[in-house]
Structures are given as structure tokens and as C-alpha cells.
N, C-alpha and C positions, 0 to 999 in steps of 0.2 A: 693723103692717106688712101686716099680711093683706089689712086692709080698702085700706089703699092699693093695694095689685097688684091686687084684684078691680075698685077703681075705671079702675086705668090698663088691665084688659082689657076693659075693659067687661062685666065682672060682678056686679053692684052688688047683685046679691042671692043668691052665692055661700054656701058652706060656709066660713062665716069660723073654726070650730073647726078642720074637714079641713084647711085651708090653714094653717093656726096651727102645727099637726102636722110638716107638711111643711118651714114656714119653721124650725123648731126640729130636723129631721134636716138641713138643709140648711147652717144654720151649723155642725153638729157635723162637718161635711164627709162626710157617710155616702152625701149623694146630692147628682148637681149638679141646679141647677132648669134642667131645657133648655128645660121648655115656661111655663116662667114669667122667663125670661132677658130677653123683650124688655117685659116688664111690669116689671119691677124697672126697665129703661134707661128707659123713661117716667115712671116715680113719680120719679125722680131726676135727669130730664134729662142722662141721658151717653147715646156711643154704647153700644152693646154690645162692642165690642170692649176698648173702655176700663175698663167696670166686670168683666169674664168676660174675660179674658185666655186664650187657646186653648193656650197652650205647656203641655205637661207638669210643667215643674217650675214652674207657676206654684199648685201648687195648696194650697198654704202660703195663699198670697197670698188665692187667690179664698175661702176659708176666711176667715179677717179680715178682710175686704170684707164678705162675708153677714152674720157677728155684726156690725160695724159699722154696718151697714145698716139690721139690726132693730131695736138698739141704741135708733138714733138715733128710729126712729118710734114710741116712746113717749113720749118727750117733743118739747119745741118745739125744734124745729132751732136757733133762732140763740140761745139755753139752751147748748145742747150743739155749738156751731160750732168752739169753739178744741181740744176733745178729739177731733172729728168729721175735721178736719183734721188733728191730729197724728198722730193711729191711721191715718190712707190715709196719710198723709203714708210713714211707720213700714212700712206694708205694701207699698208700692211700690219703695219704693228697699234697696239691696242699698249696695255698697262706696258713699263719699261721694268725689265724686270733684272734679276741678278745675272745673267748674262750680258744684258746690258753693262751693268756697273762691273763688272770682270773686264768687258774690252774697251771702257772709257780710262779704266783705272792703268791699262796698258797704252792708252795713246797717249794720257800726260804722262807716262814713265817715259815715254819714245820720245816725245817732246823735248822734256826736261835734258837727254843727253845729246837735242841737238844744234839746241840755243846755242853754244860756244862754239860750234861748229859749220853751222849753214850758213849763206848769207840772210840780212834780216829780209833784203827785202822779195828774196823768196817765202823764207816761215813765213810773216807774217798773212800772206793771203792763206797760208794752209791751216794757223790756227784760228784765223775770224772765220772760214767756214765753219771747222770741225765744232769751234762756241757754240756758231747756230743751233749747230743737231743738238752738241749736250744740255740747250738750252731747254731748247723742245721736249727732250728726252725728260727732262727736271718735270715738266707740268704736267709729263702723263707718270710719274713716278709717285712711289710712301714707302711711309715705313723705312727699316733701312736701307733697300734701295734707292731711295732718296737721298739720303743723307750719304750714302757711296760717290753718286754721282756728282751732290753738291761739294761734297772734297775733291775730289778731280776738278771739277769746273775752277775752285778758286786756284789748283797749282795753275791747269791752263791760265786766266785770268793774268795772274802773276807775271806767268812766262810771256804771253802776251804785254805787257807793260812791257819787261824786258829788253820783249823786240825793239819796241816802239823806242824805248831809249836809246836803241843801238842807231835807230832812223834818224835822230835828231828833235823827235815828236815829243818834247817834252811833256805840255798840258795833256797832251791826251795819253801819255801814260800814266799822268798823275789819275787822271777819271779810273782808269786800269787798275791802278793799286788800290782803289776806294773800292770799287768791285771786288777786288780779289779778297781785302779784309772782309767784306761784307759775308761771302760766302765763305771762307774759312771759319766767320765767327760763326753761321748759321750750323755747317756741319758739325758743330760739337767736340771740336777735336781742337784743342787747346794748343799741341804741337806745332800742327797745321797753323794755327794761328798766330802763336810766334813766327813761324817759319815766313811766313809771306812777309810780315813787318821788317822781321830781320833782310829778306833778300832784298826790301824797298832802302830801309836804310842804306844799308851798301851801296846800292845805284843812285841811289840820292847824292852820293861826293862826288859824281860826275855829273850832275844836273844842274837847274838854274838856281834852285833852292837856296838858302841860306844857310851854311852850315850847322848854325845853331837846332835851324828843323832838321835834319838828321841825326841829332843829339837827343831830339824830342822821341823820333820814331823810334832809334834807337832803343830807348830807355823802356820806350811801350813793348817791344820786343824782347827784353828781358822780364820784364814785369809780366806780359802774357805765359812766356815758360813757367813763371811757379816753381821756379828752384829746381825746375827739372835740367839736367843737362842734354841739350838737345841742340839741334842745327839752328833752330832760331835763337837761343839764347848765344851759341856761340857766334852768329853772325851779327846780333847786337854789339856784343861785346868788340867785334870788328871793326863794326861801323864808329863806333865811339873812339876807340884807338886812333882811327884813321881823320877821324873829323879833328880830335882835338890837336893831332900835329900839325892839319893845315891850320887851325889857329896860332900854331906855333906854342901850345900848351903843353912842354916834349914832357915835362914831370906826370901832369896826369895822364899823357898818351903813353906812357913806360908802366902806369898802374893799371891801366885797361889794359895792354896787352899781358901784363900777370893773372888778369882776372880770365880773359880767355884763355892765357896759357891752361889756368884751373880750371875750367870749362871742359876743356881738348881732352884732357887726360880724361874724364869722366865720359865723354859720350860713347853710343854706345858702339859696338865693332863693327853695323853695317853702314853707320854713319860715319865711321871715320874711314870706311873701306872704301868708299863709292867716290873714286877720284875724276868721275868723268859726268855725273849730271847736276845740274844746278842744287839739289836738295841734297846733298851729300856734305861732307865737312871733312875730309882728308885734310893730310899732312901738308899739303902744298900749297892750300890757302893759309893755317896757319903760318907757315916762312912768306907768303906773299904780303901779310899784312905785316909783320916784323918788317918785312922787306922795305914797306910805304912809310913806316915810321919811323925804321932809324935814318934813311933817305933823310926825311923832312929836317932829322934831328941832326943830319949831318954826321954821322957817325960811319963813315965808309967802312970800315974793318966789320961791324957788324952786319951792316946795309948787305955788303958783297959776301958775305957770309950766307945769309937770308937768299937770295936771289941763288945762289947754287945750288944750294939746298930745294926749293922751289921746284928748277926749269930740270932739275934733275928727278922732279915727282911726277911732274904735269907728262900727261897723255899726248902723246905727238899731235893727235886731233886736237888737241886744247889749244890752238891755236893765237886766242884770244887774251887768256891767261898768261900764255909764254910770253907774249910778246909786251903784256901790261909790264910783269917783272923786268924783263929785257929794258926798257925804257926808266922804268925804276934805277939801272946799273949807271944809262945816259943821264940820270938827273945827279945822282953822286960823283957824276965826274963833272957836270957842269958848275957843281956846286964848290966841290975842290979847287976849281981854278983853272981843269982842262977842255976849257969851251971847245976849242977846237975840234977834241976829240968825241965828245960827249956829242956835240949836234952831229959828226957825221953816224956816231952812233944811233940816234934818231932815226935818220938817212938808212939806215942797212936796215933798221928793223922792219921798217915801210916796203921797204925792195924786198924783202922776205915772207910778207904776211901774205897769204891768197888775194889776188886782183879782188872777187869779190866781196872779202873782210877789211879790205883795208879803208874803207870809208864809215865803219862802226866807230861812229863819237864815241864810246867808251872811252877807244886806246886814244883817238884823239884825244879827247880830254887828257889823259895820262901822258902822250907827248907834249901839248901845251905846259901843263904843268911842271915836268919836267925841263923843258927850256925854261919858262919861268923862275928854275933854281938859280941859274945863270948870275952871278954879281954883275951888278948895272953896269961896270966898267967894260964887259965882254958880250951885252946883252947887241952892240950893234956889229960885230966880228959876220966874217963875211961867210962862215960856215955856218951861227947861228941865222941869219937871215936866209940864206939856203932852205934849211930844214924848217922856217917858217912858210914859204913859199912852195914850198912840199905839200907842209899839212894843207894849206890852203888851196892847192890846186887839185887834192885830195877831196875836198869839203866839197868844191865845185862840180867835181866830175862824178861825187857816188851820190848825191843828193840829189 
């Protein structure tokens, strides 16, 4: 740090121990630097007013700035940028106020339409920062700004778990979804509340769990709605449809899907309009889950009915979505008797999805499952073993 300020004074052959001295009373807050004040604004490009705040009670502040400061000029800046930024971050702001929750309430919207889309294991280092701050942000918050920020925190949360599902991370998404209810139930917003249970149930039919416990969450997902028609009661209702045909229960998964059907029609127009972020409930997850169920139920004419309808809604970037339905189409033909074609169909979907999505256990999951369909007679054919050896070399190389 020394040697920087001697450069920005144009001292280039200064007392770099004197000045060492100085910068190390100067973070202890013993002395302000007045005549080194516009040489710090130059080594780091701010005004002066911006980095030395002139107010009296600012001197908390301009104290955590200095050590910050020097901090950082030991090592490489963009090393030390995400801590660099959160310490001024930290030092500058006082109460978190409604601008605050206006641009937290905009980073889990940005979020929520990028889950389907990014790979996981880029989101995820960008939502475990972004947590930190909104966490910090929470304990200098009240009032409703509090309660703003604590509803963004539980979508984050959520979407977080999400990631973590797509990684293979099961338990520690499950920790995720505990979080996420937690703060949904704190923010007072009942929707919210539903809505996360609901989005758990649904990923819950690709996890370790037991079907029966997404039956469970499911049901708590409806029951939080309160007979409202919303995205969490309708992704209850989802989850249940889709749980009870892998039990092979097709009579009460044909009642759940009526009961979402009556769900769908009621919610409301920005809820069924919002085809591309995870809090939304358009038309094409309803045909996706038809799609999951008459699959199960072996009903092809319907199944492939469902799936067109679907891959004809989803957002070219829904990538994740298309490609679950797609797979969907390979379990109905496995299931019919045309192994052969059905696993190469597996095989094309893989070749299709982005290099970086294609190792989201999601759709694995949903390819497994789908091979799965296979009658034991075709399950050792050499097209299915192929597309076993896919996923699995798939499993190896994104993990």
C-alpha cells in the first residue's frame, strides 16, 4: 500500500518503511491521513469524498475503508474482489432499507429465470454469495423491509436447493428446503409458502426420498395454499399426480391430475403467463405432468399428445424442461415394445442438451427412469445398454 500512494504522489522513491508506519496508525484509526487522502483517491480511482467521508460519525466507517484498503494491496485485487466488495459493501450502509428489498426482490426474479437455463455448477457459487449479503442485509433490516427481504431470501433459498439437486447434492439440498420453508413461513406470505413446498415436492420425485415423503410435502403444499389457487397449490397437486403413477397408483394419479386440471383454470393470468421462471405455472408444465403420467400409465395416444403440446410451450431456453418431456416420449416407446428406438431416443436427447446441462441429475434421473420402462425382455438389448453407458459416462465426467 505504501508503495502504491508514493506511486500516485509521485514519490517513487519515498520512505516506504515511514509511510508503512503511518498506513498501519492510520487503519488503527489513531490518525486520519489528510495529506495522503488524495493519493489513496488516485491509487484507487474514487473521488475523495467517496473513499474519506467528512461527517463525524463517519469515523467507524472511514476506519474500515483504511484497513480495507491496505488489506487489499497485498494481494491481486480481482483474488480479493468478492470480500473487497462485501467489507465497503458492510462499511457503508447502515439500516437496509426499501431500495434495498426493490433490488434483492429483482435478483431472485433474475435468479428464478435462470435455474432452467445456466449450468448448476456455475449458479450455484453466484447464489451462495448473493445469500450472504441478503443474509446480512436481514439483520440490519424491520419493519417491512424486513419481511421484503426475508421473502426473496426463502425464493433464493429454494432456488438454491434446486441447484444443489441438479449437482447430485441431495442432503444438502434437503438442509436448503428446511431454510427456505423456514423463511417463507417467517415472511408472512402464505403463497410464498406454499410455493416453496410445492417446488420441493416436485424435485423430491428425482431424489433419494421416498415417494411416500413427497406425498407428505405435497399435501403440506396444498394445505399451506388455503384453497387459494396459486403456483404452490398447483405444483402440489403436480407432485402428487406424478408420485402416485410411479407407485403405479394410475386411478388416483388420473384424480390428481383433474384436481390440478381445476387448479390451472383458476390461477391467476401472471401466474399462468410466466413460462420461463421457476415461480410461474404456465401451460407447459401442466401438459408436462399429463405427459409423466400417462407415460407411467402407458397410455401412448395420450402420453404423445401431452409432450407436443408441452415442447410446443417451453421457451427454446427451457432447455431442461424440453428435454425432461422429450425423454418422457423415449419411456412411451420403451414401454410399448420399441426398445430399440426409445433408447436411441435417449441417445439424441443427450447429444442435444448443452455440454454444460447435460450432467443435471434431474433429466438423468428422468432418463433412467425412463429406460426403466423397458419390459425385462428388452432391458439387456444392445441399444438399451448403450444409453445406459451414456448416462453413466455422463454421471462421471459432470460430477
Amino acid at each position: 500500500m505504501a508503495r502504491q500512494l508514493l506511486r500516485a504522489a509521485g514519490h517513487e522513491h519515498g520512505s516506504v518503511d515511514n509511510l508503512a508506519r503511518q498506513i498501519r496508525d492510520w487503519e488503527r484509526g489513531l490518525h486520519f491521513p489528510r495529506d495522503w487522502a488524495d493519493a489513496y483517491a488516485r491509487a484507487f480511482g474514487l473521488a475523495r469524498g467517496d473513499l474519506f467521508p467528512e461527517r463525524e460519525d463517519d469515523e467507524v466507517k472511514r476506519r474500515t475503508m483504511l484497513g480495507l484498503i491496505a488489506a487489499a494491496a497485498a494481494g491481486p485485487l480481482g483474488r480479493d474482489a468478492e470480500p473487497l466488495r462485501t467489507t465497503l459493501d458492510d462499511a457503508v450502509h447502515a439500516e437496509a432499507t426499501e431500495r434495498d428489498a426493490d433490488a434483492w426482490e429483482r435478483v431472485a426474479f433474475d435468479y428464478a429465470h435462470e435455474v432452467d437455463s445456466v449450468s448448476n455448477a456455475l449458479l450455484l457459487p453466484e447464489l451462495l454469495t448473493d445469500f450472504t449479503e441478503i443474509s446480512a442485509l436481514i439483520g440490519r433490516a424491520s419493519g417491512l423491509t424486513r419481511q421484503r427481504l426475508v421473502h426473496a431470501a426463502a425464493q433464493m433459498a429454494a432456488l438454491t436447493a434446486i441447484t444443489l439437486m441438479g449437482l447430485g447434492e441431495q442432503r444438502s439440498a434437503r438442509r436448503w428446503w428446511r431454510t427456505a420453508g423456514r423463511a417463507a413461513d417467517e415472511s408472512g406470505d402464505q403463497a410464498v409458502a406454499s410455493q416453496v413446498r410445492g417446488r420441493q415436492a416436485v424435485f423430491s420425485l428425482y431424489g433419494d426420498a421416498p415417494t411416500l415423503s413427497t406425498l407428505d410435502i405435497a399435501d403440506e403444499a396444498i394445505r399451506l395454499s388455503r384453497g387459494m389457487a396459486c403456483a404452490g397449490a398447483a405444483s402440489g397437486h403436480a407432485a402428487r399426480a406424478q408420485a402416485l403413477a410411479q407407485l403405479g397408483r394410475h386411478q388416483e394419479a388420473s384424480g390428481a391430475l383433474t384436481d390440478l386440471e381445476d387448479v390451472f383454470v383458476c390461477l391467476p393470468d401472471r401466474t399462468r403467463d410466466d413460462r420461463a421462471s421457476q415461480w410461474g405455472w404456465s401451460e407447459q408444465r401442466l401438459h408436462h405432468v399429463a405427459s409423466y403420467v400417462h407415460t407411467f400409465a402407458g397410455d401412448a395416444e395420450k402420453a404423445g399428445r401431452a409432450q407436443d403440446l408441452a415442447i410446443a410451450l417451453y421457451p427454446e431456453r427451457s432447455h431442461l424442461g424440453r428435454a425432461q418431456v422429450e425423454l418422457h416420449r423415449a419411456g412411451c416407446l420403451l414401454r410399448a415394445g420399441d426398445a430399440e428406438e426409445g433408447a436411441r431416443h435417449v441417445v439424441r436427447v443427450f447429444q442435444e442438451i448443452p455440454a454444460e446441462l447435460s450432467g443435471n441429475v434431474v433429466v438423468r434421473r428422468t432418463a433412467f427412469t425412463s429406460l426403466g420402462l423397458a419390459p425385462p425382455a428388452d432391458s439387456g438389448r444392445t441399444a438399451v445398454r448403450d444409453a445406459h453407458e451414456l448416462l453413466a459416462a455422463t454421471t462421471s465426467g459432470d460430477l
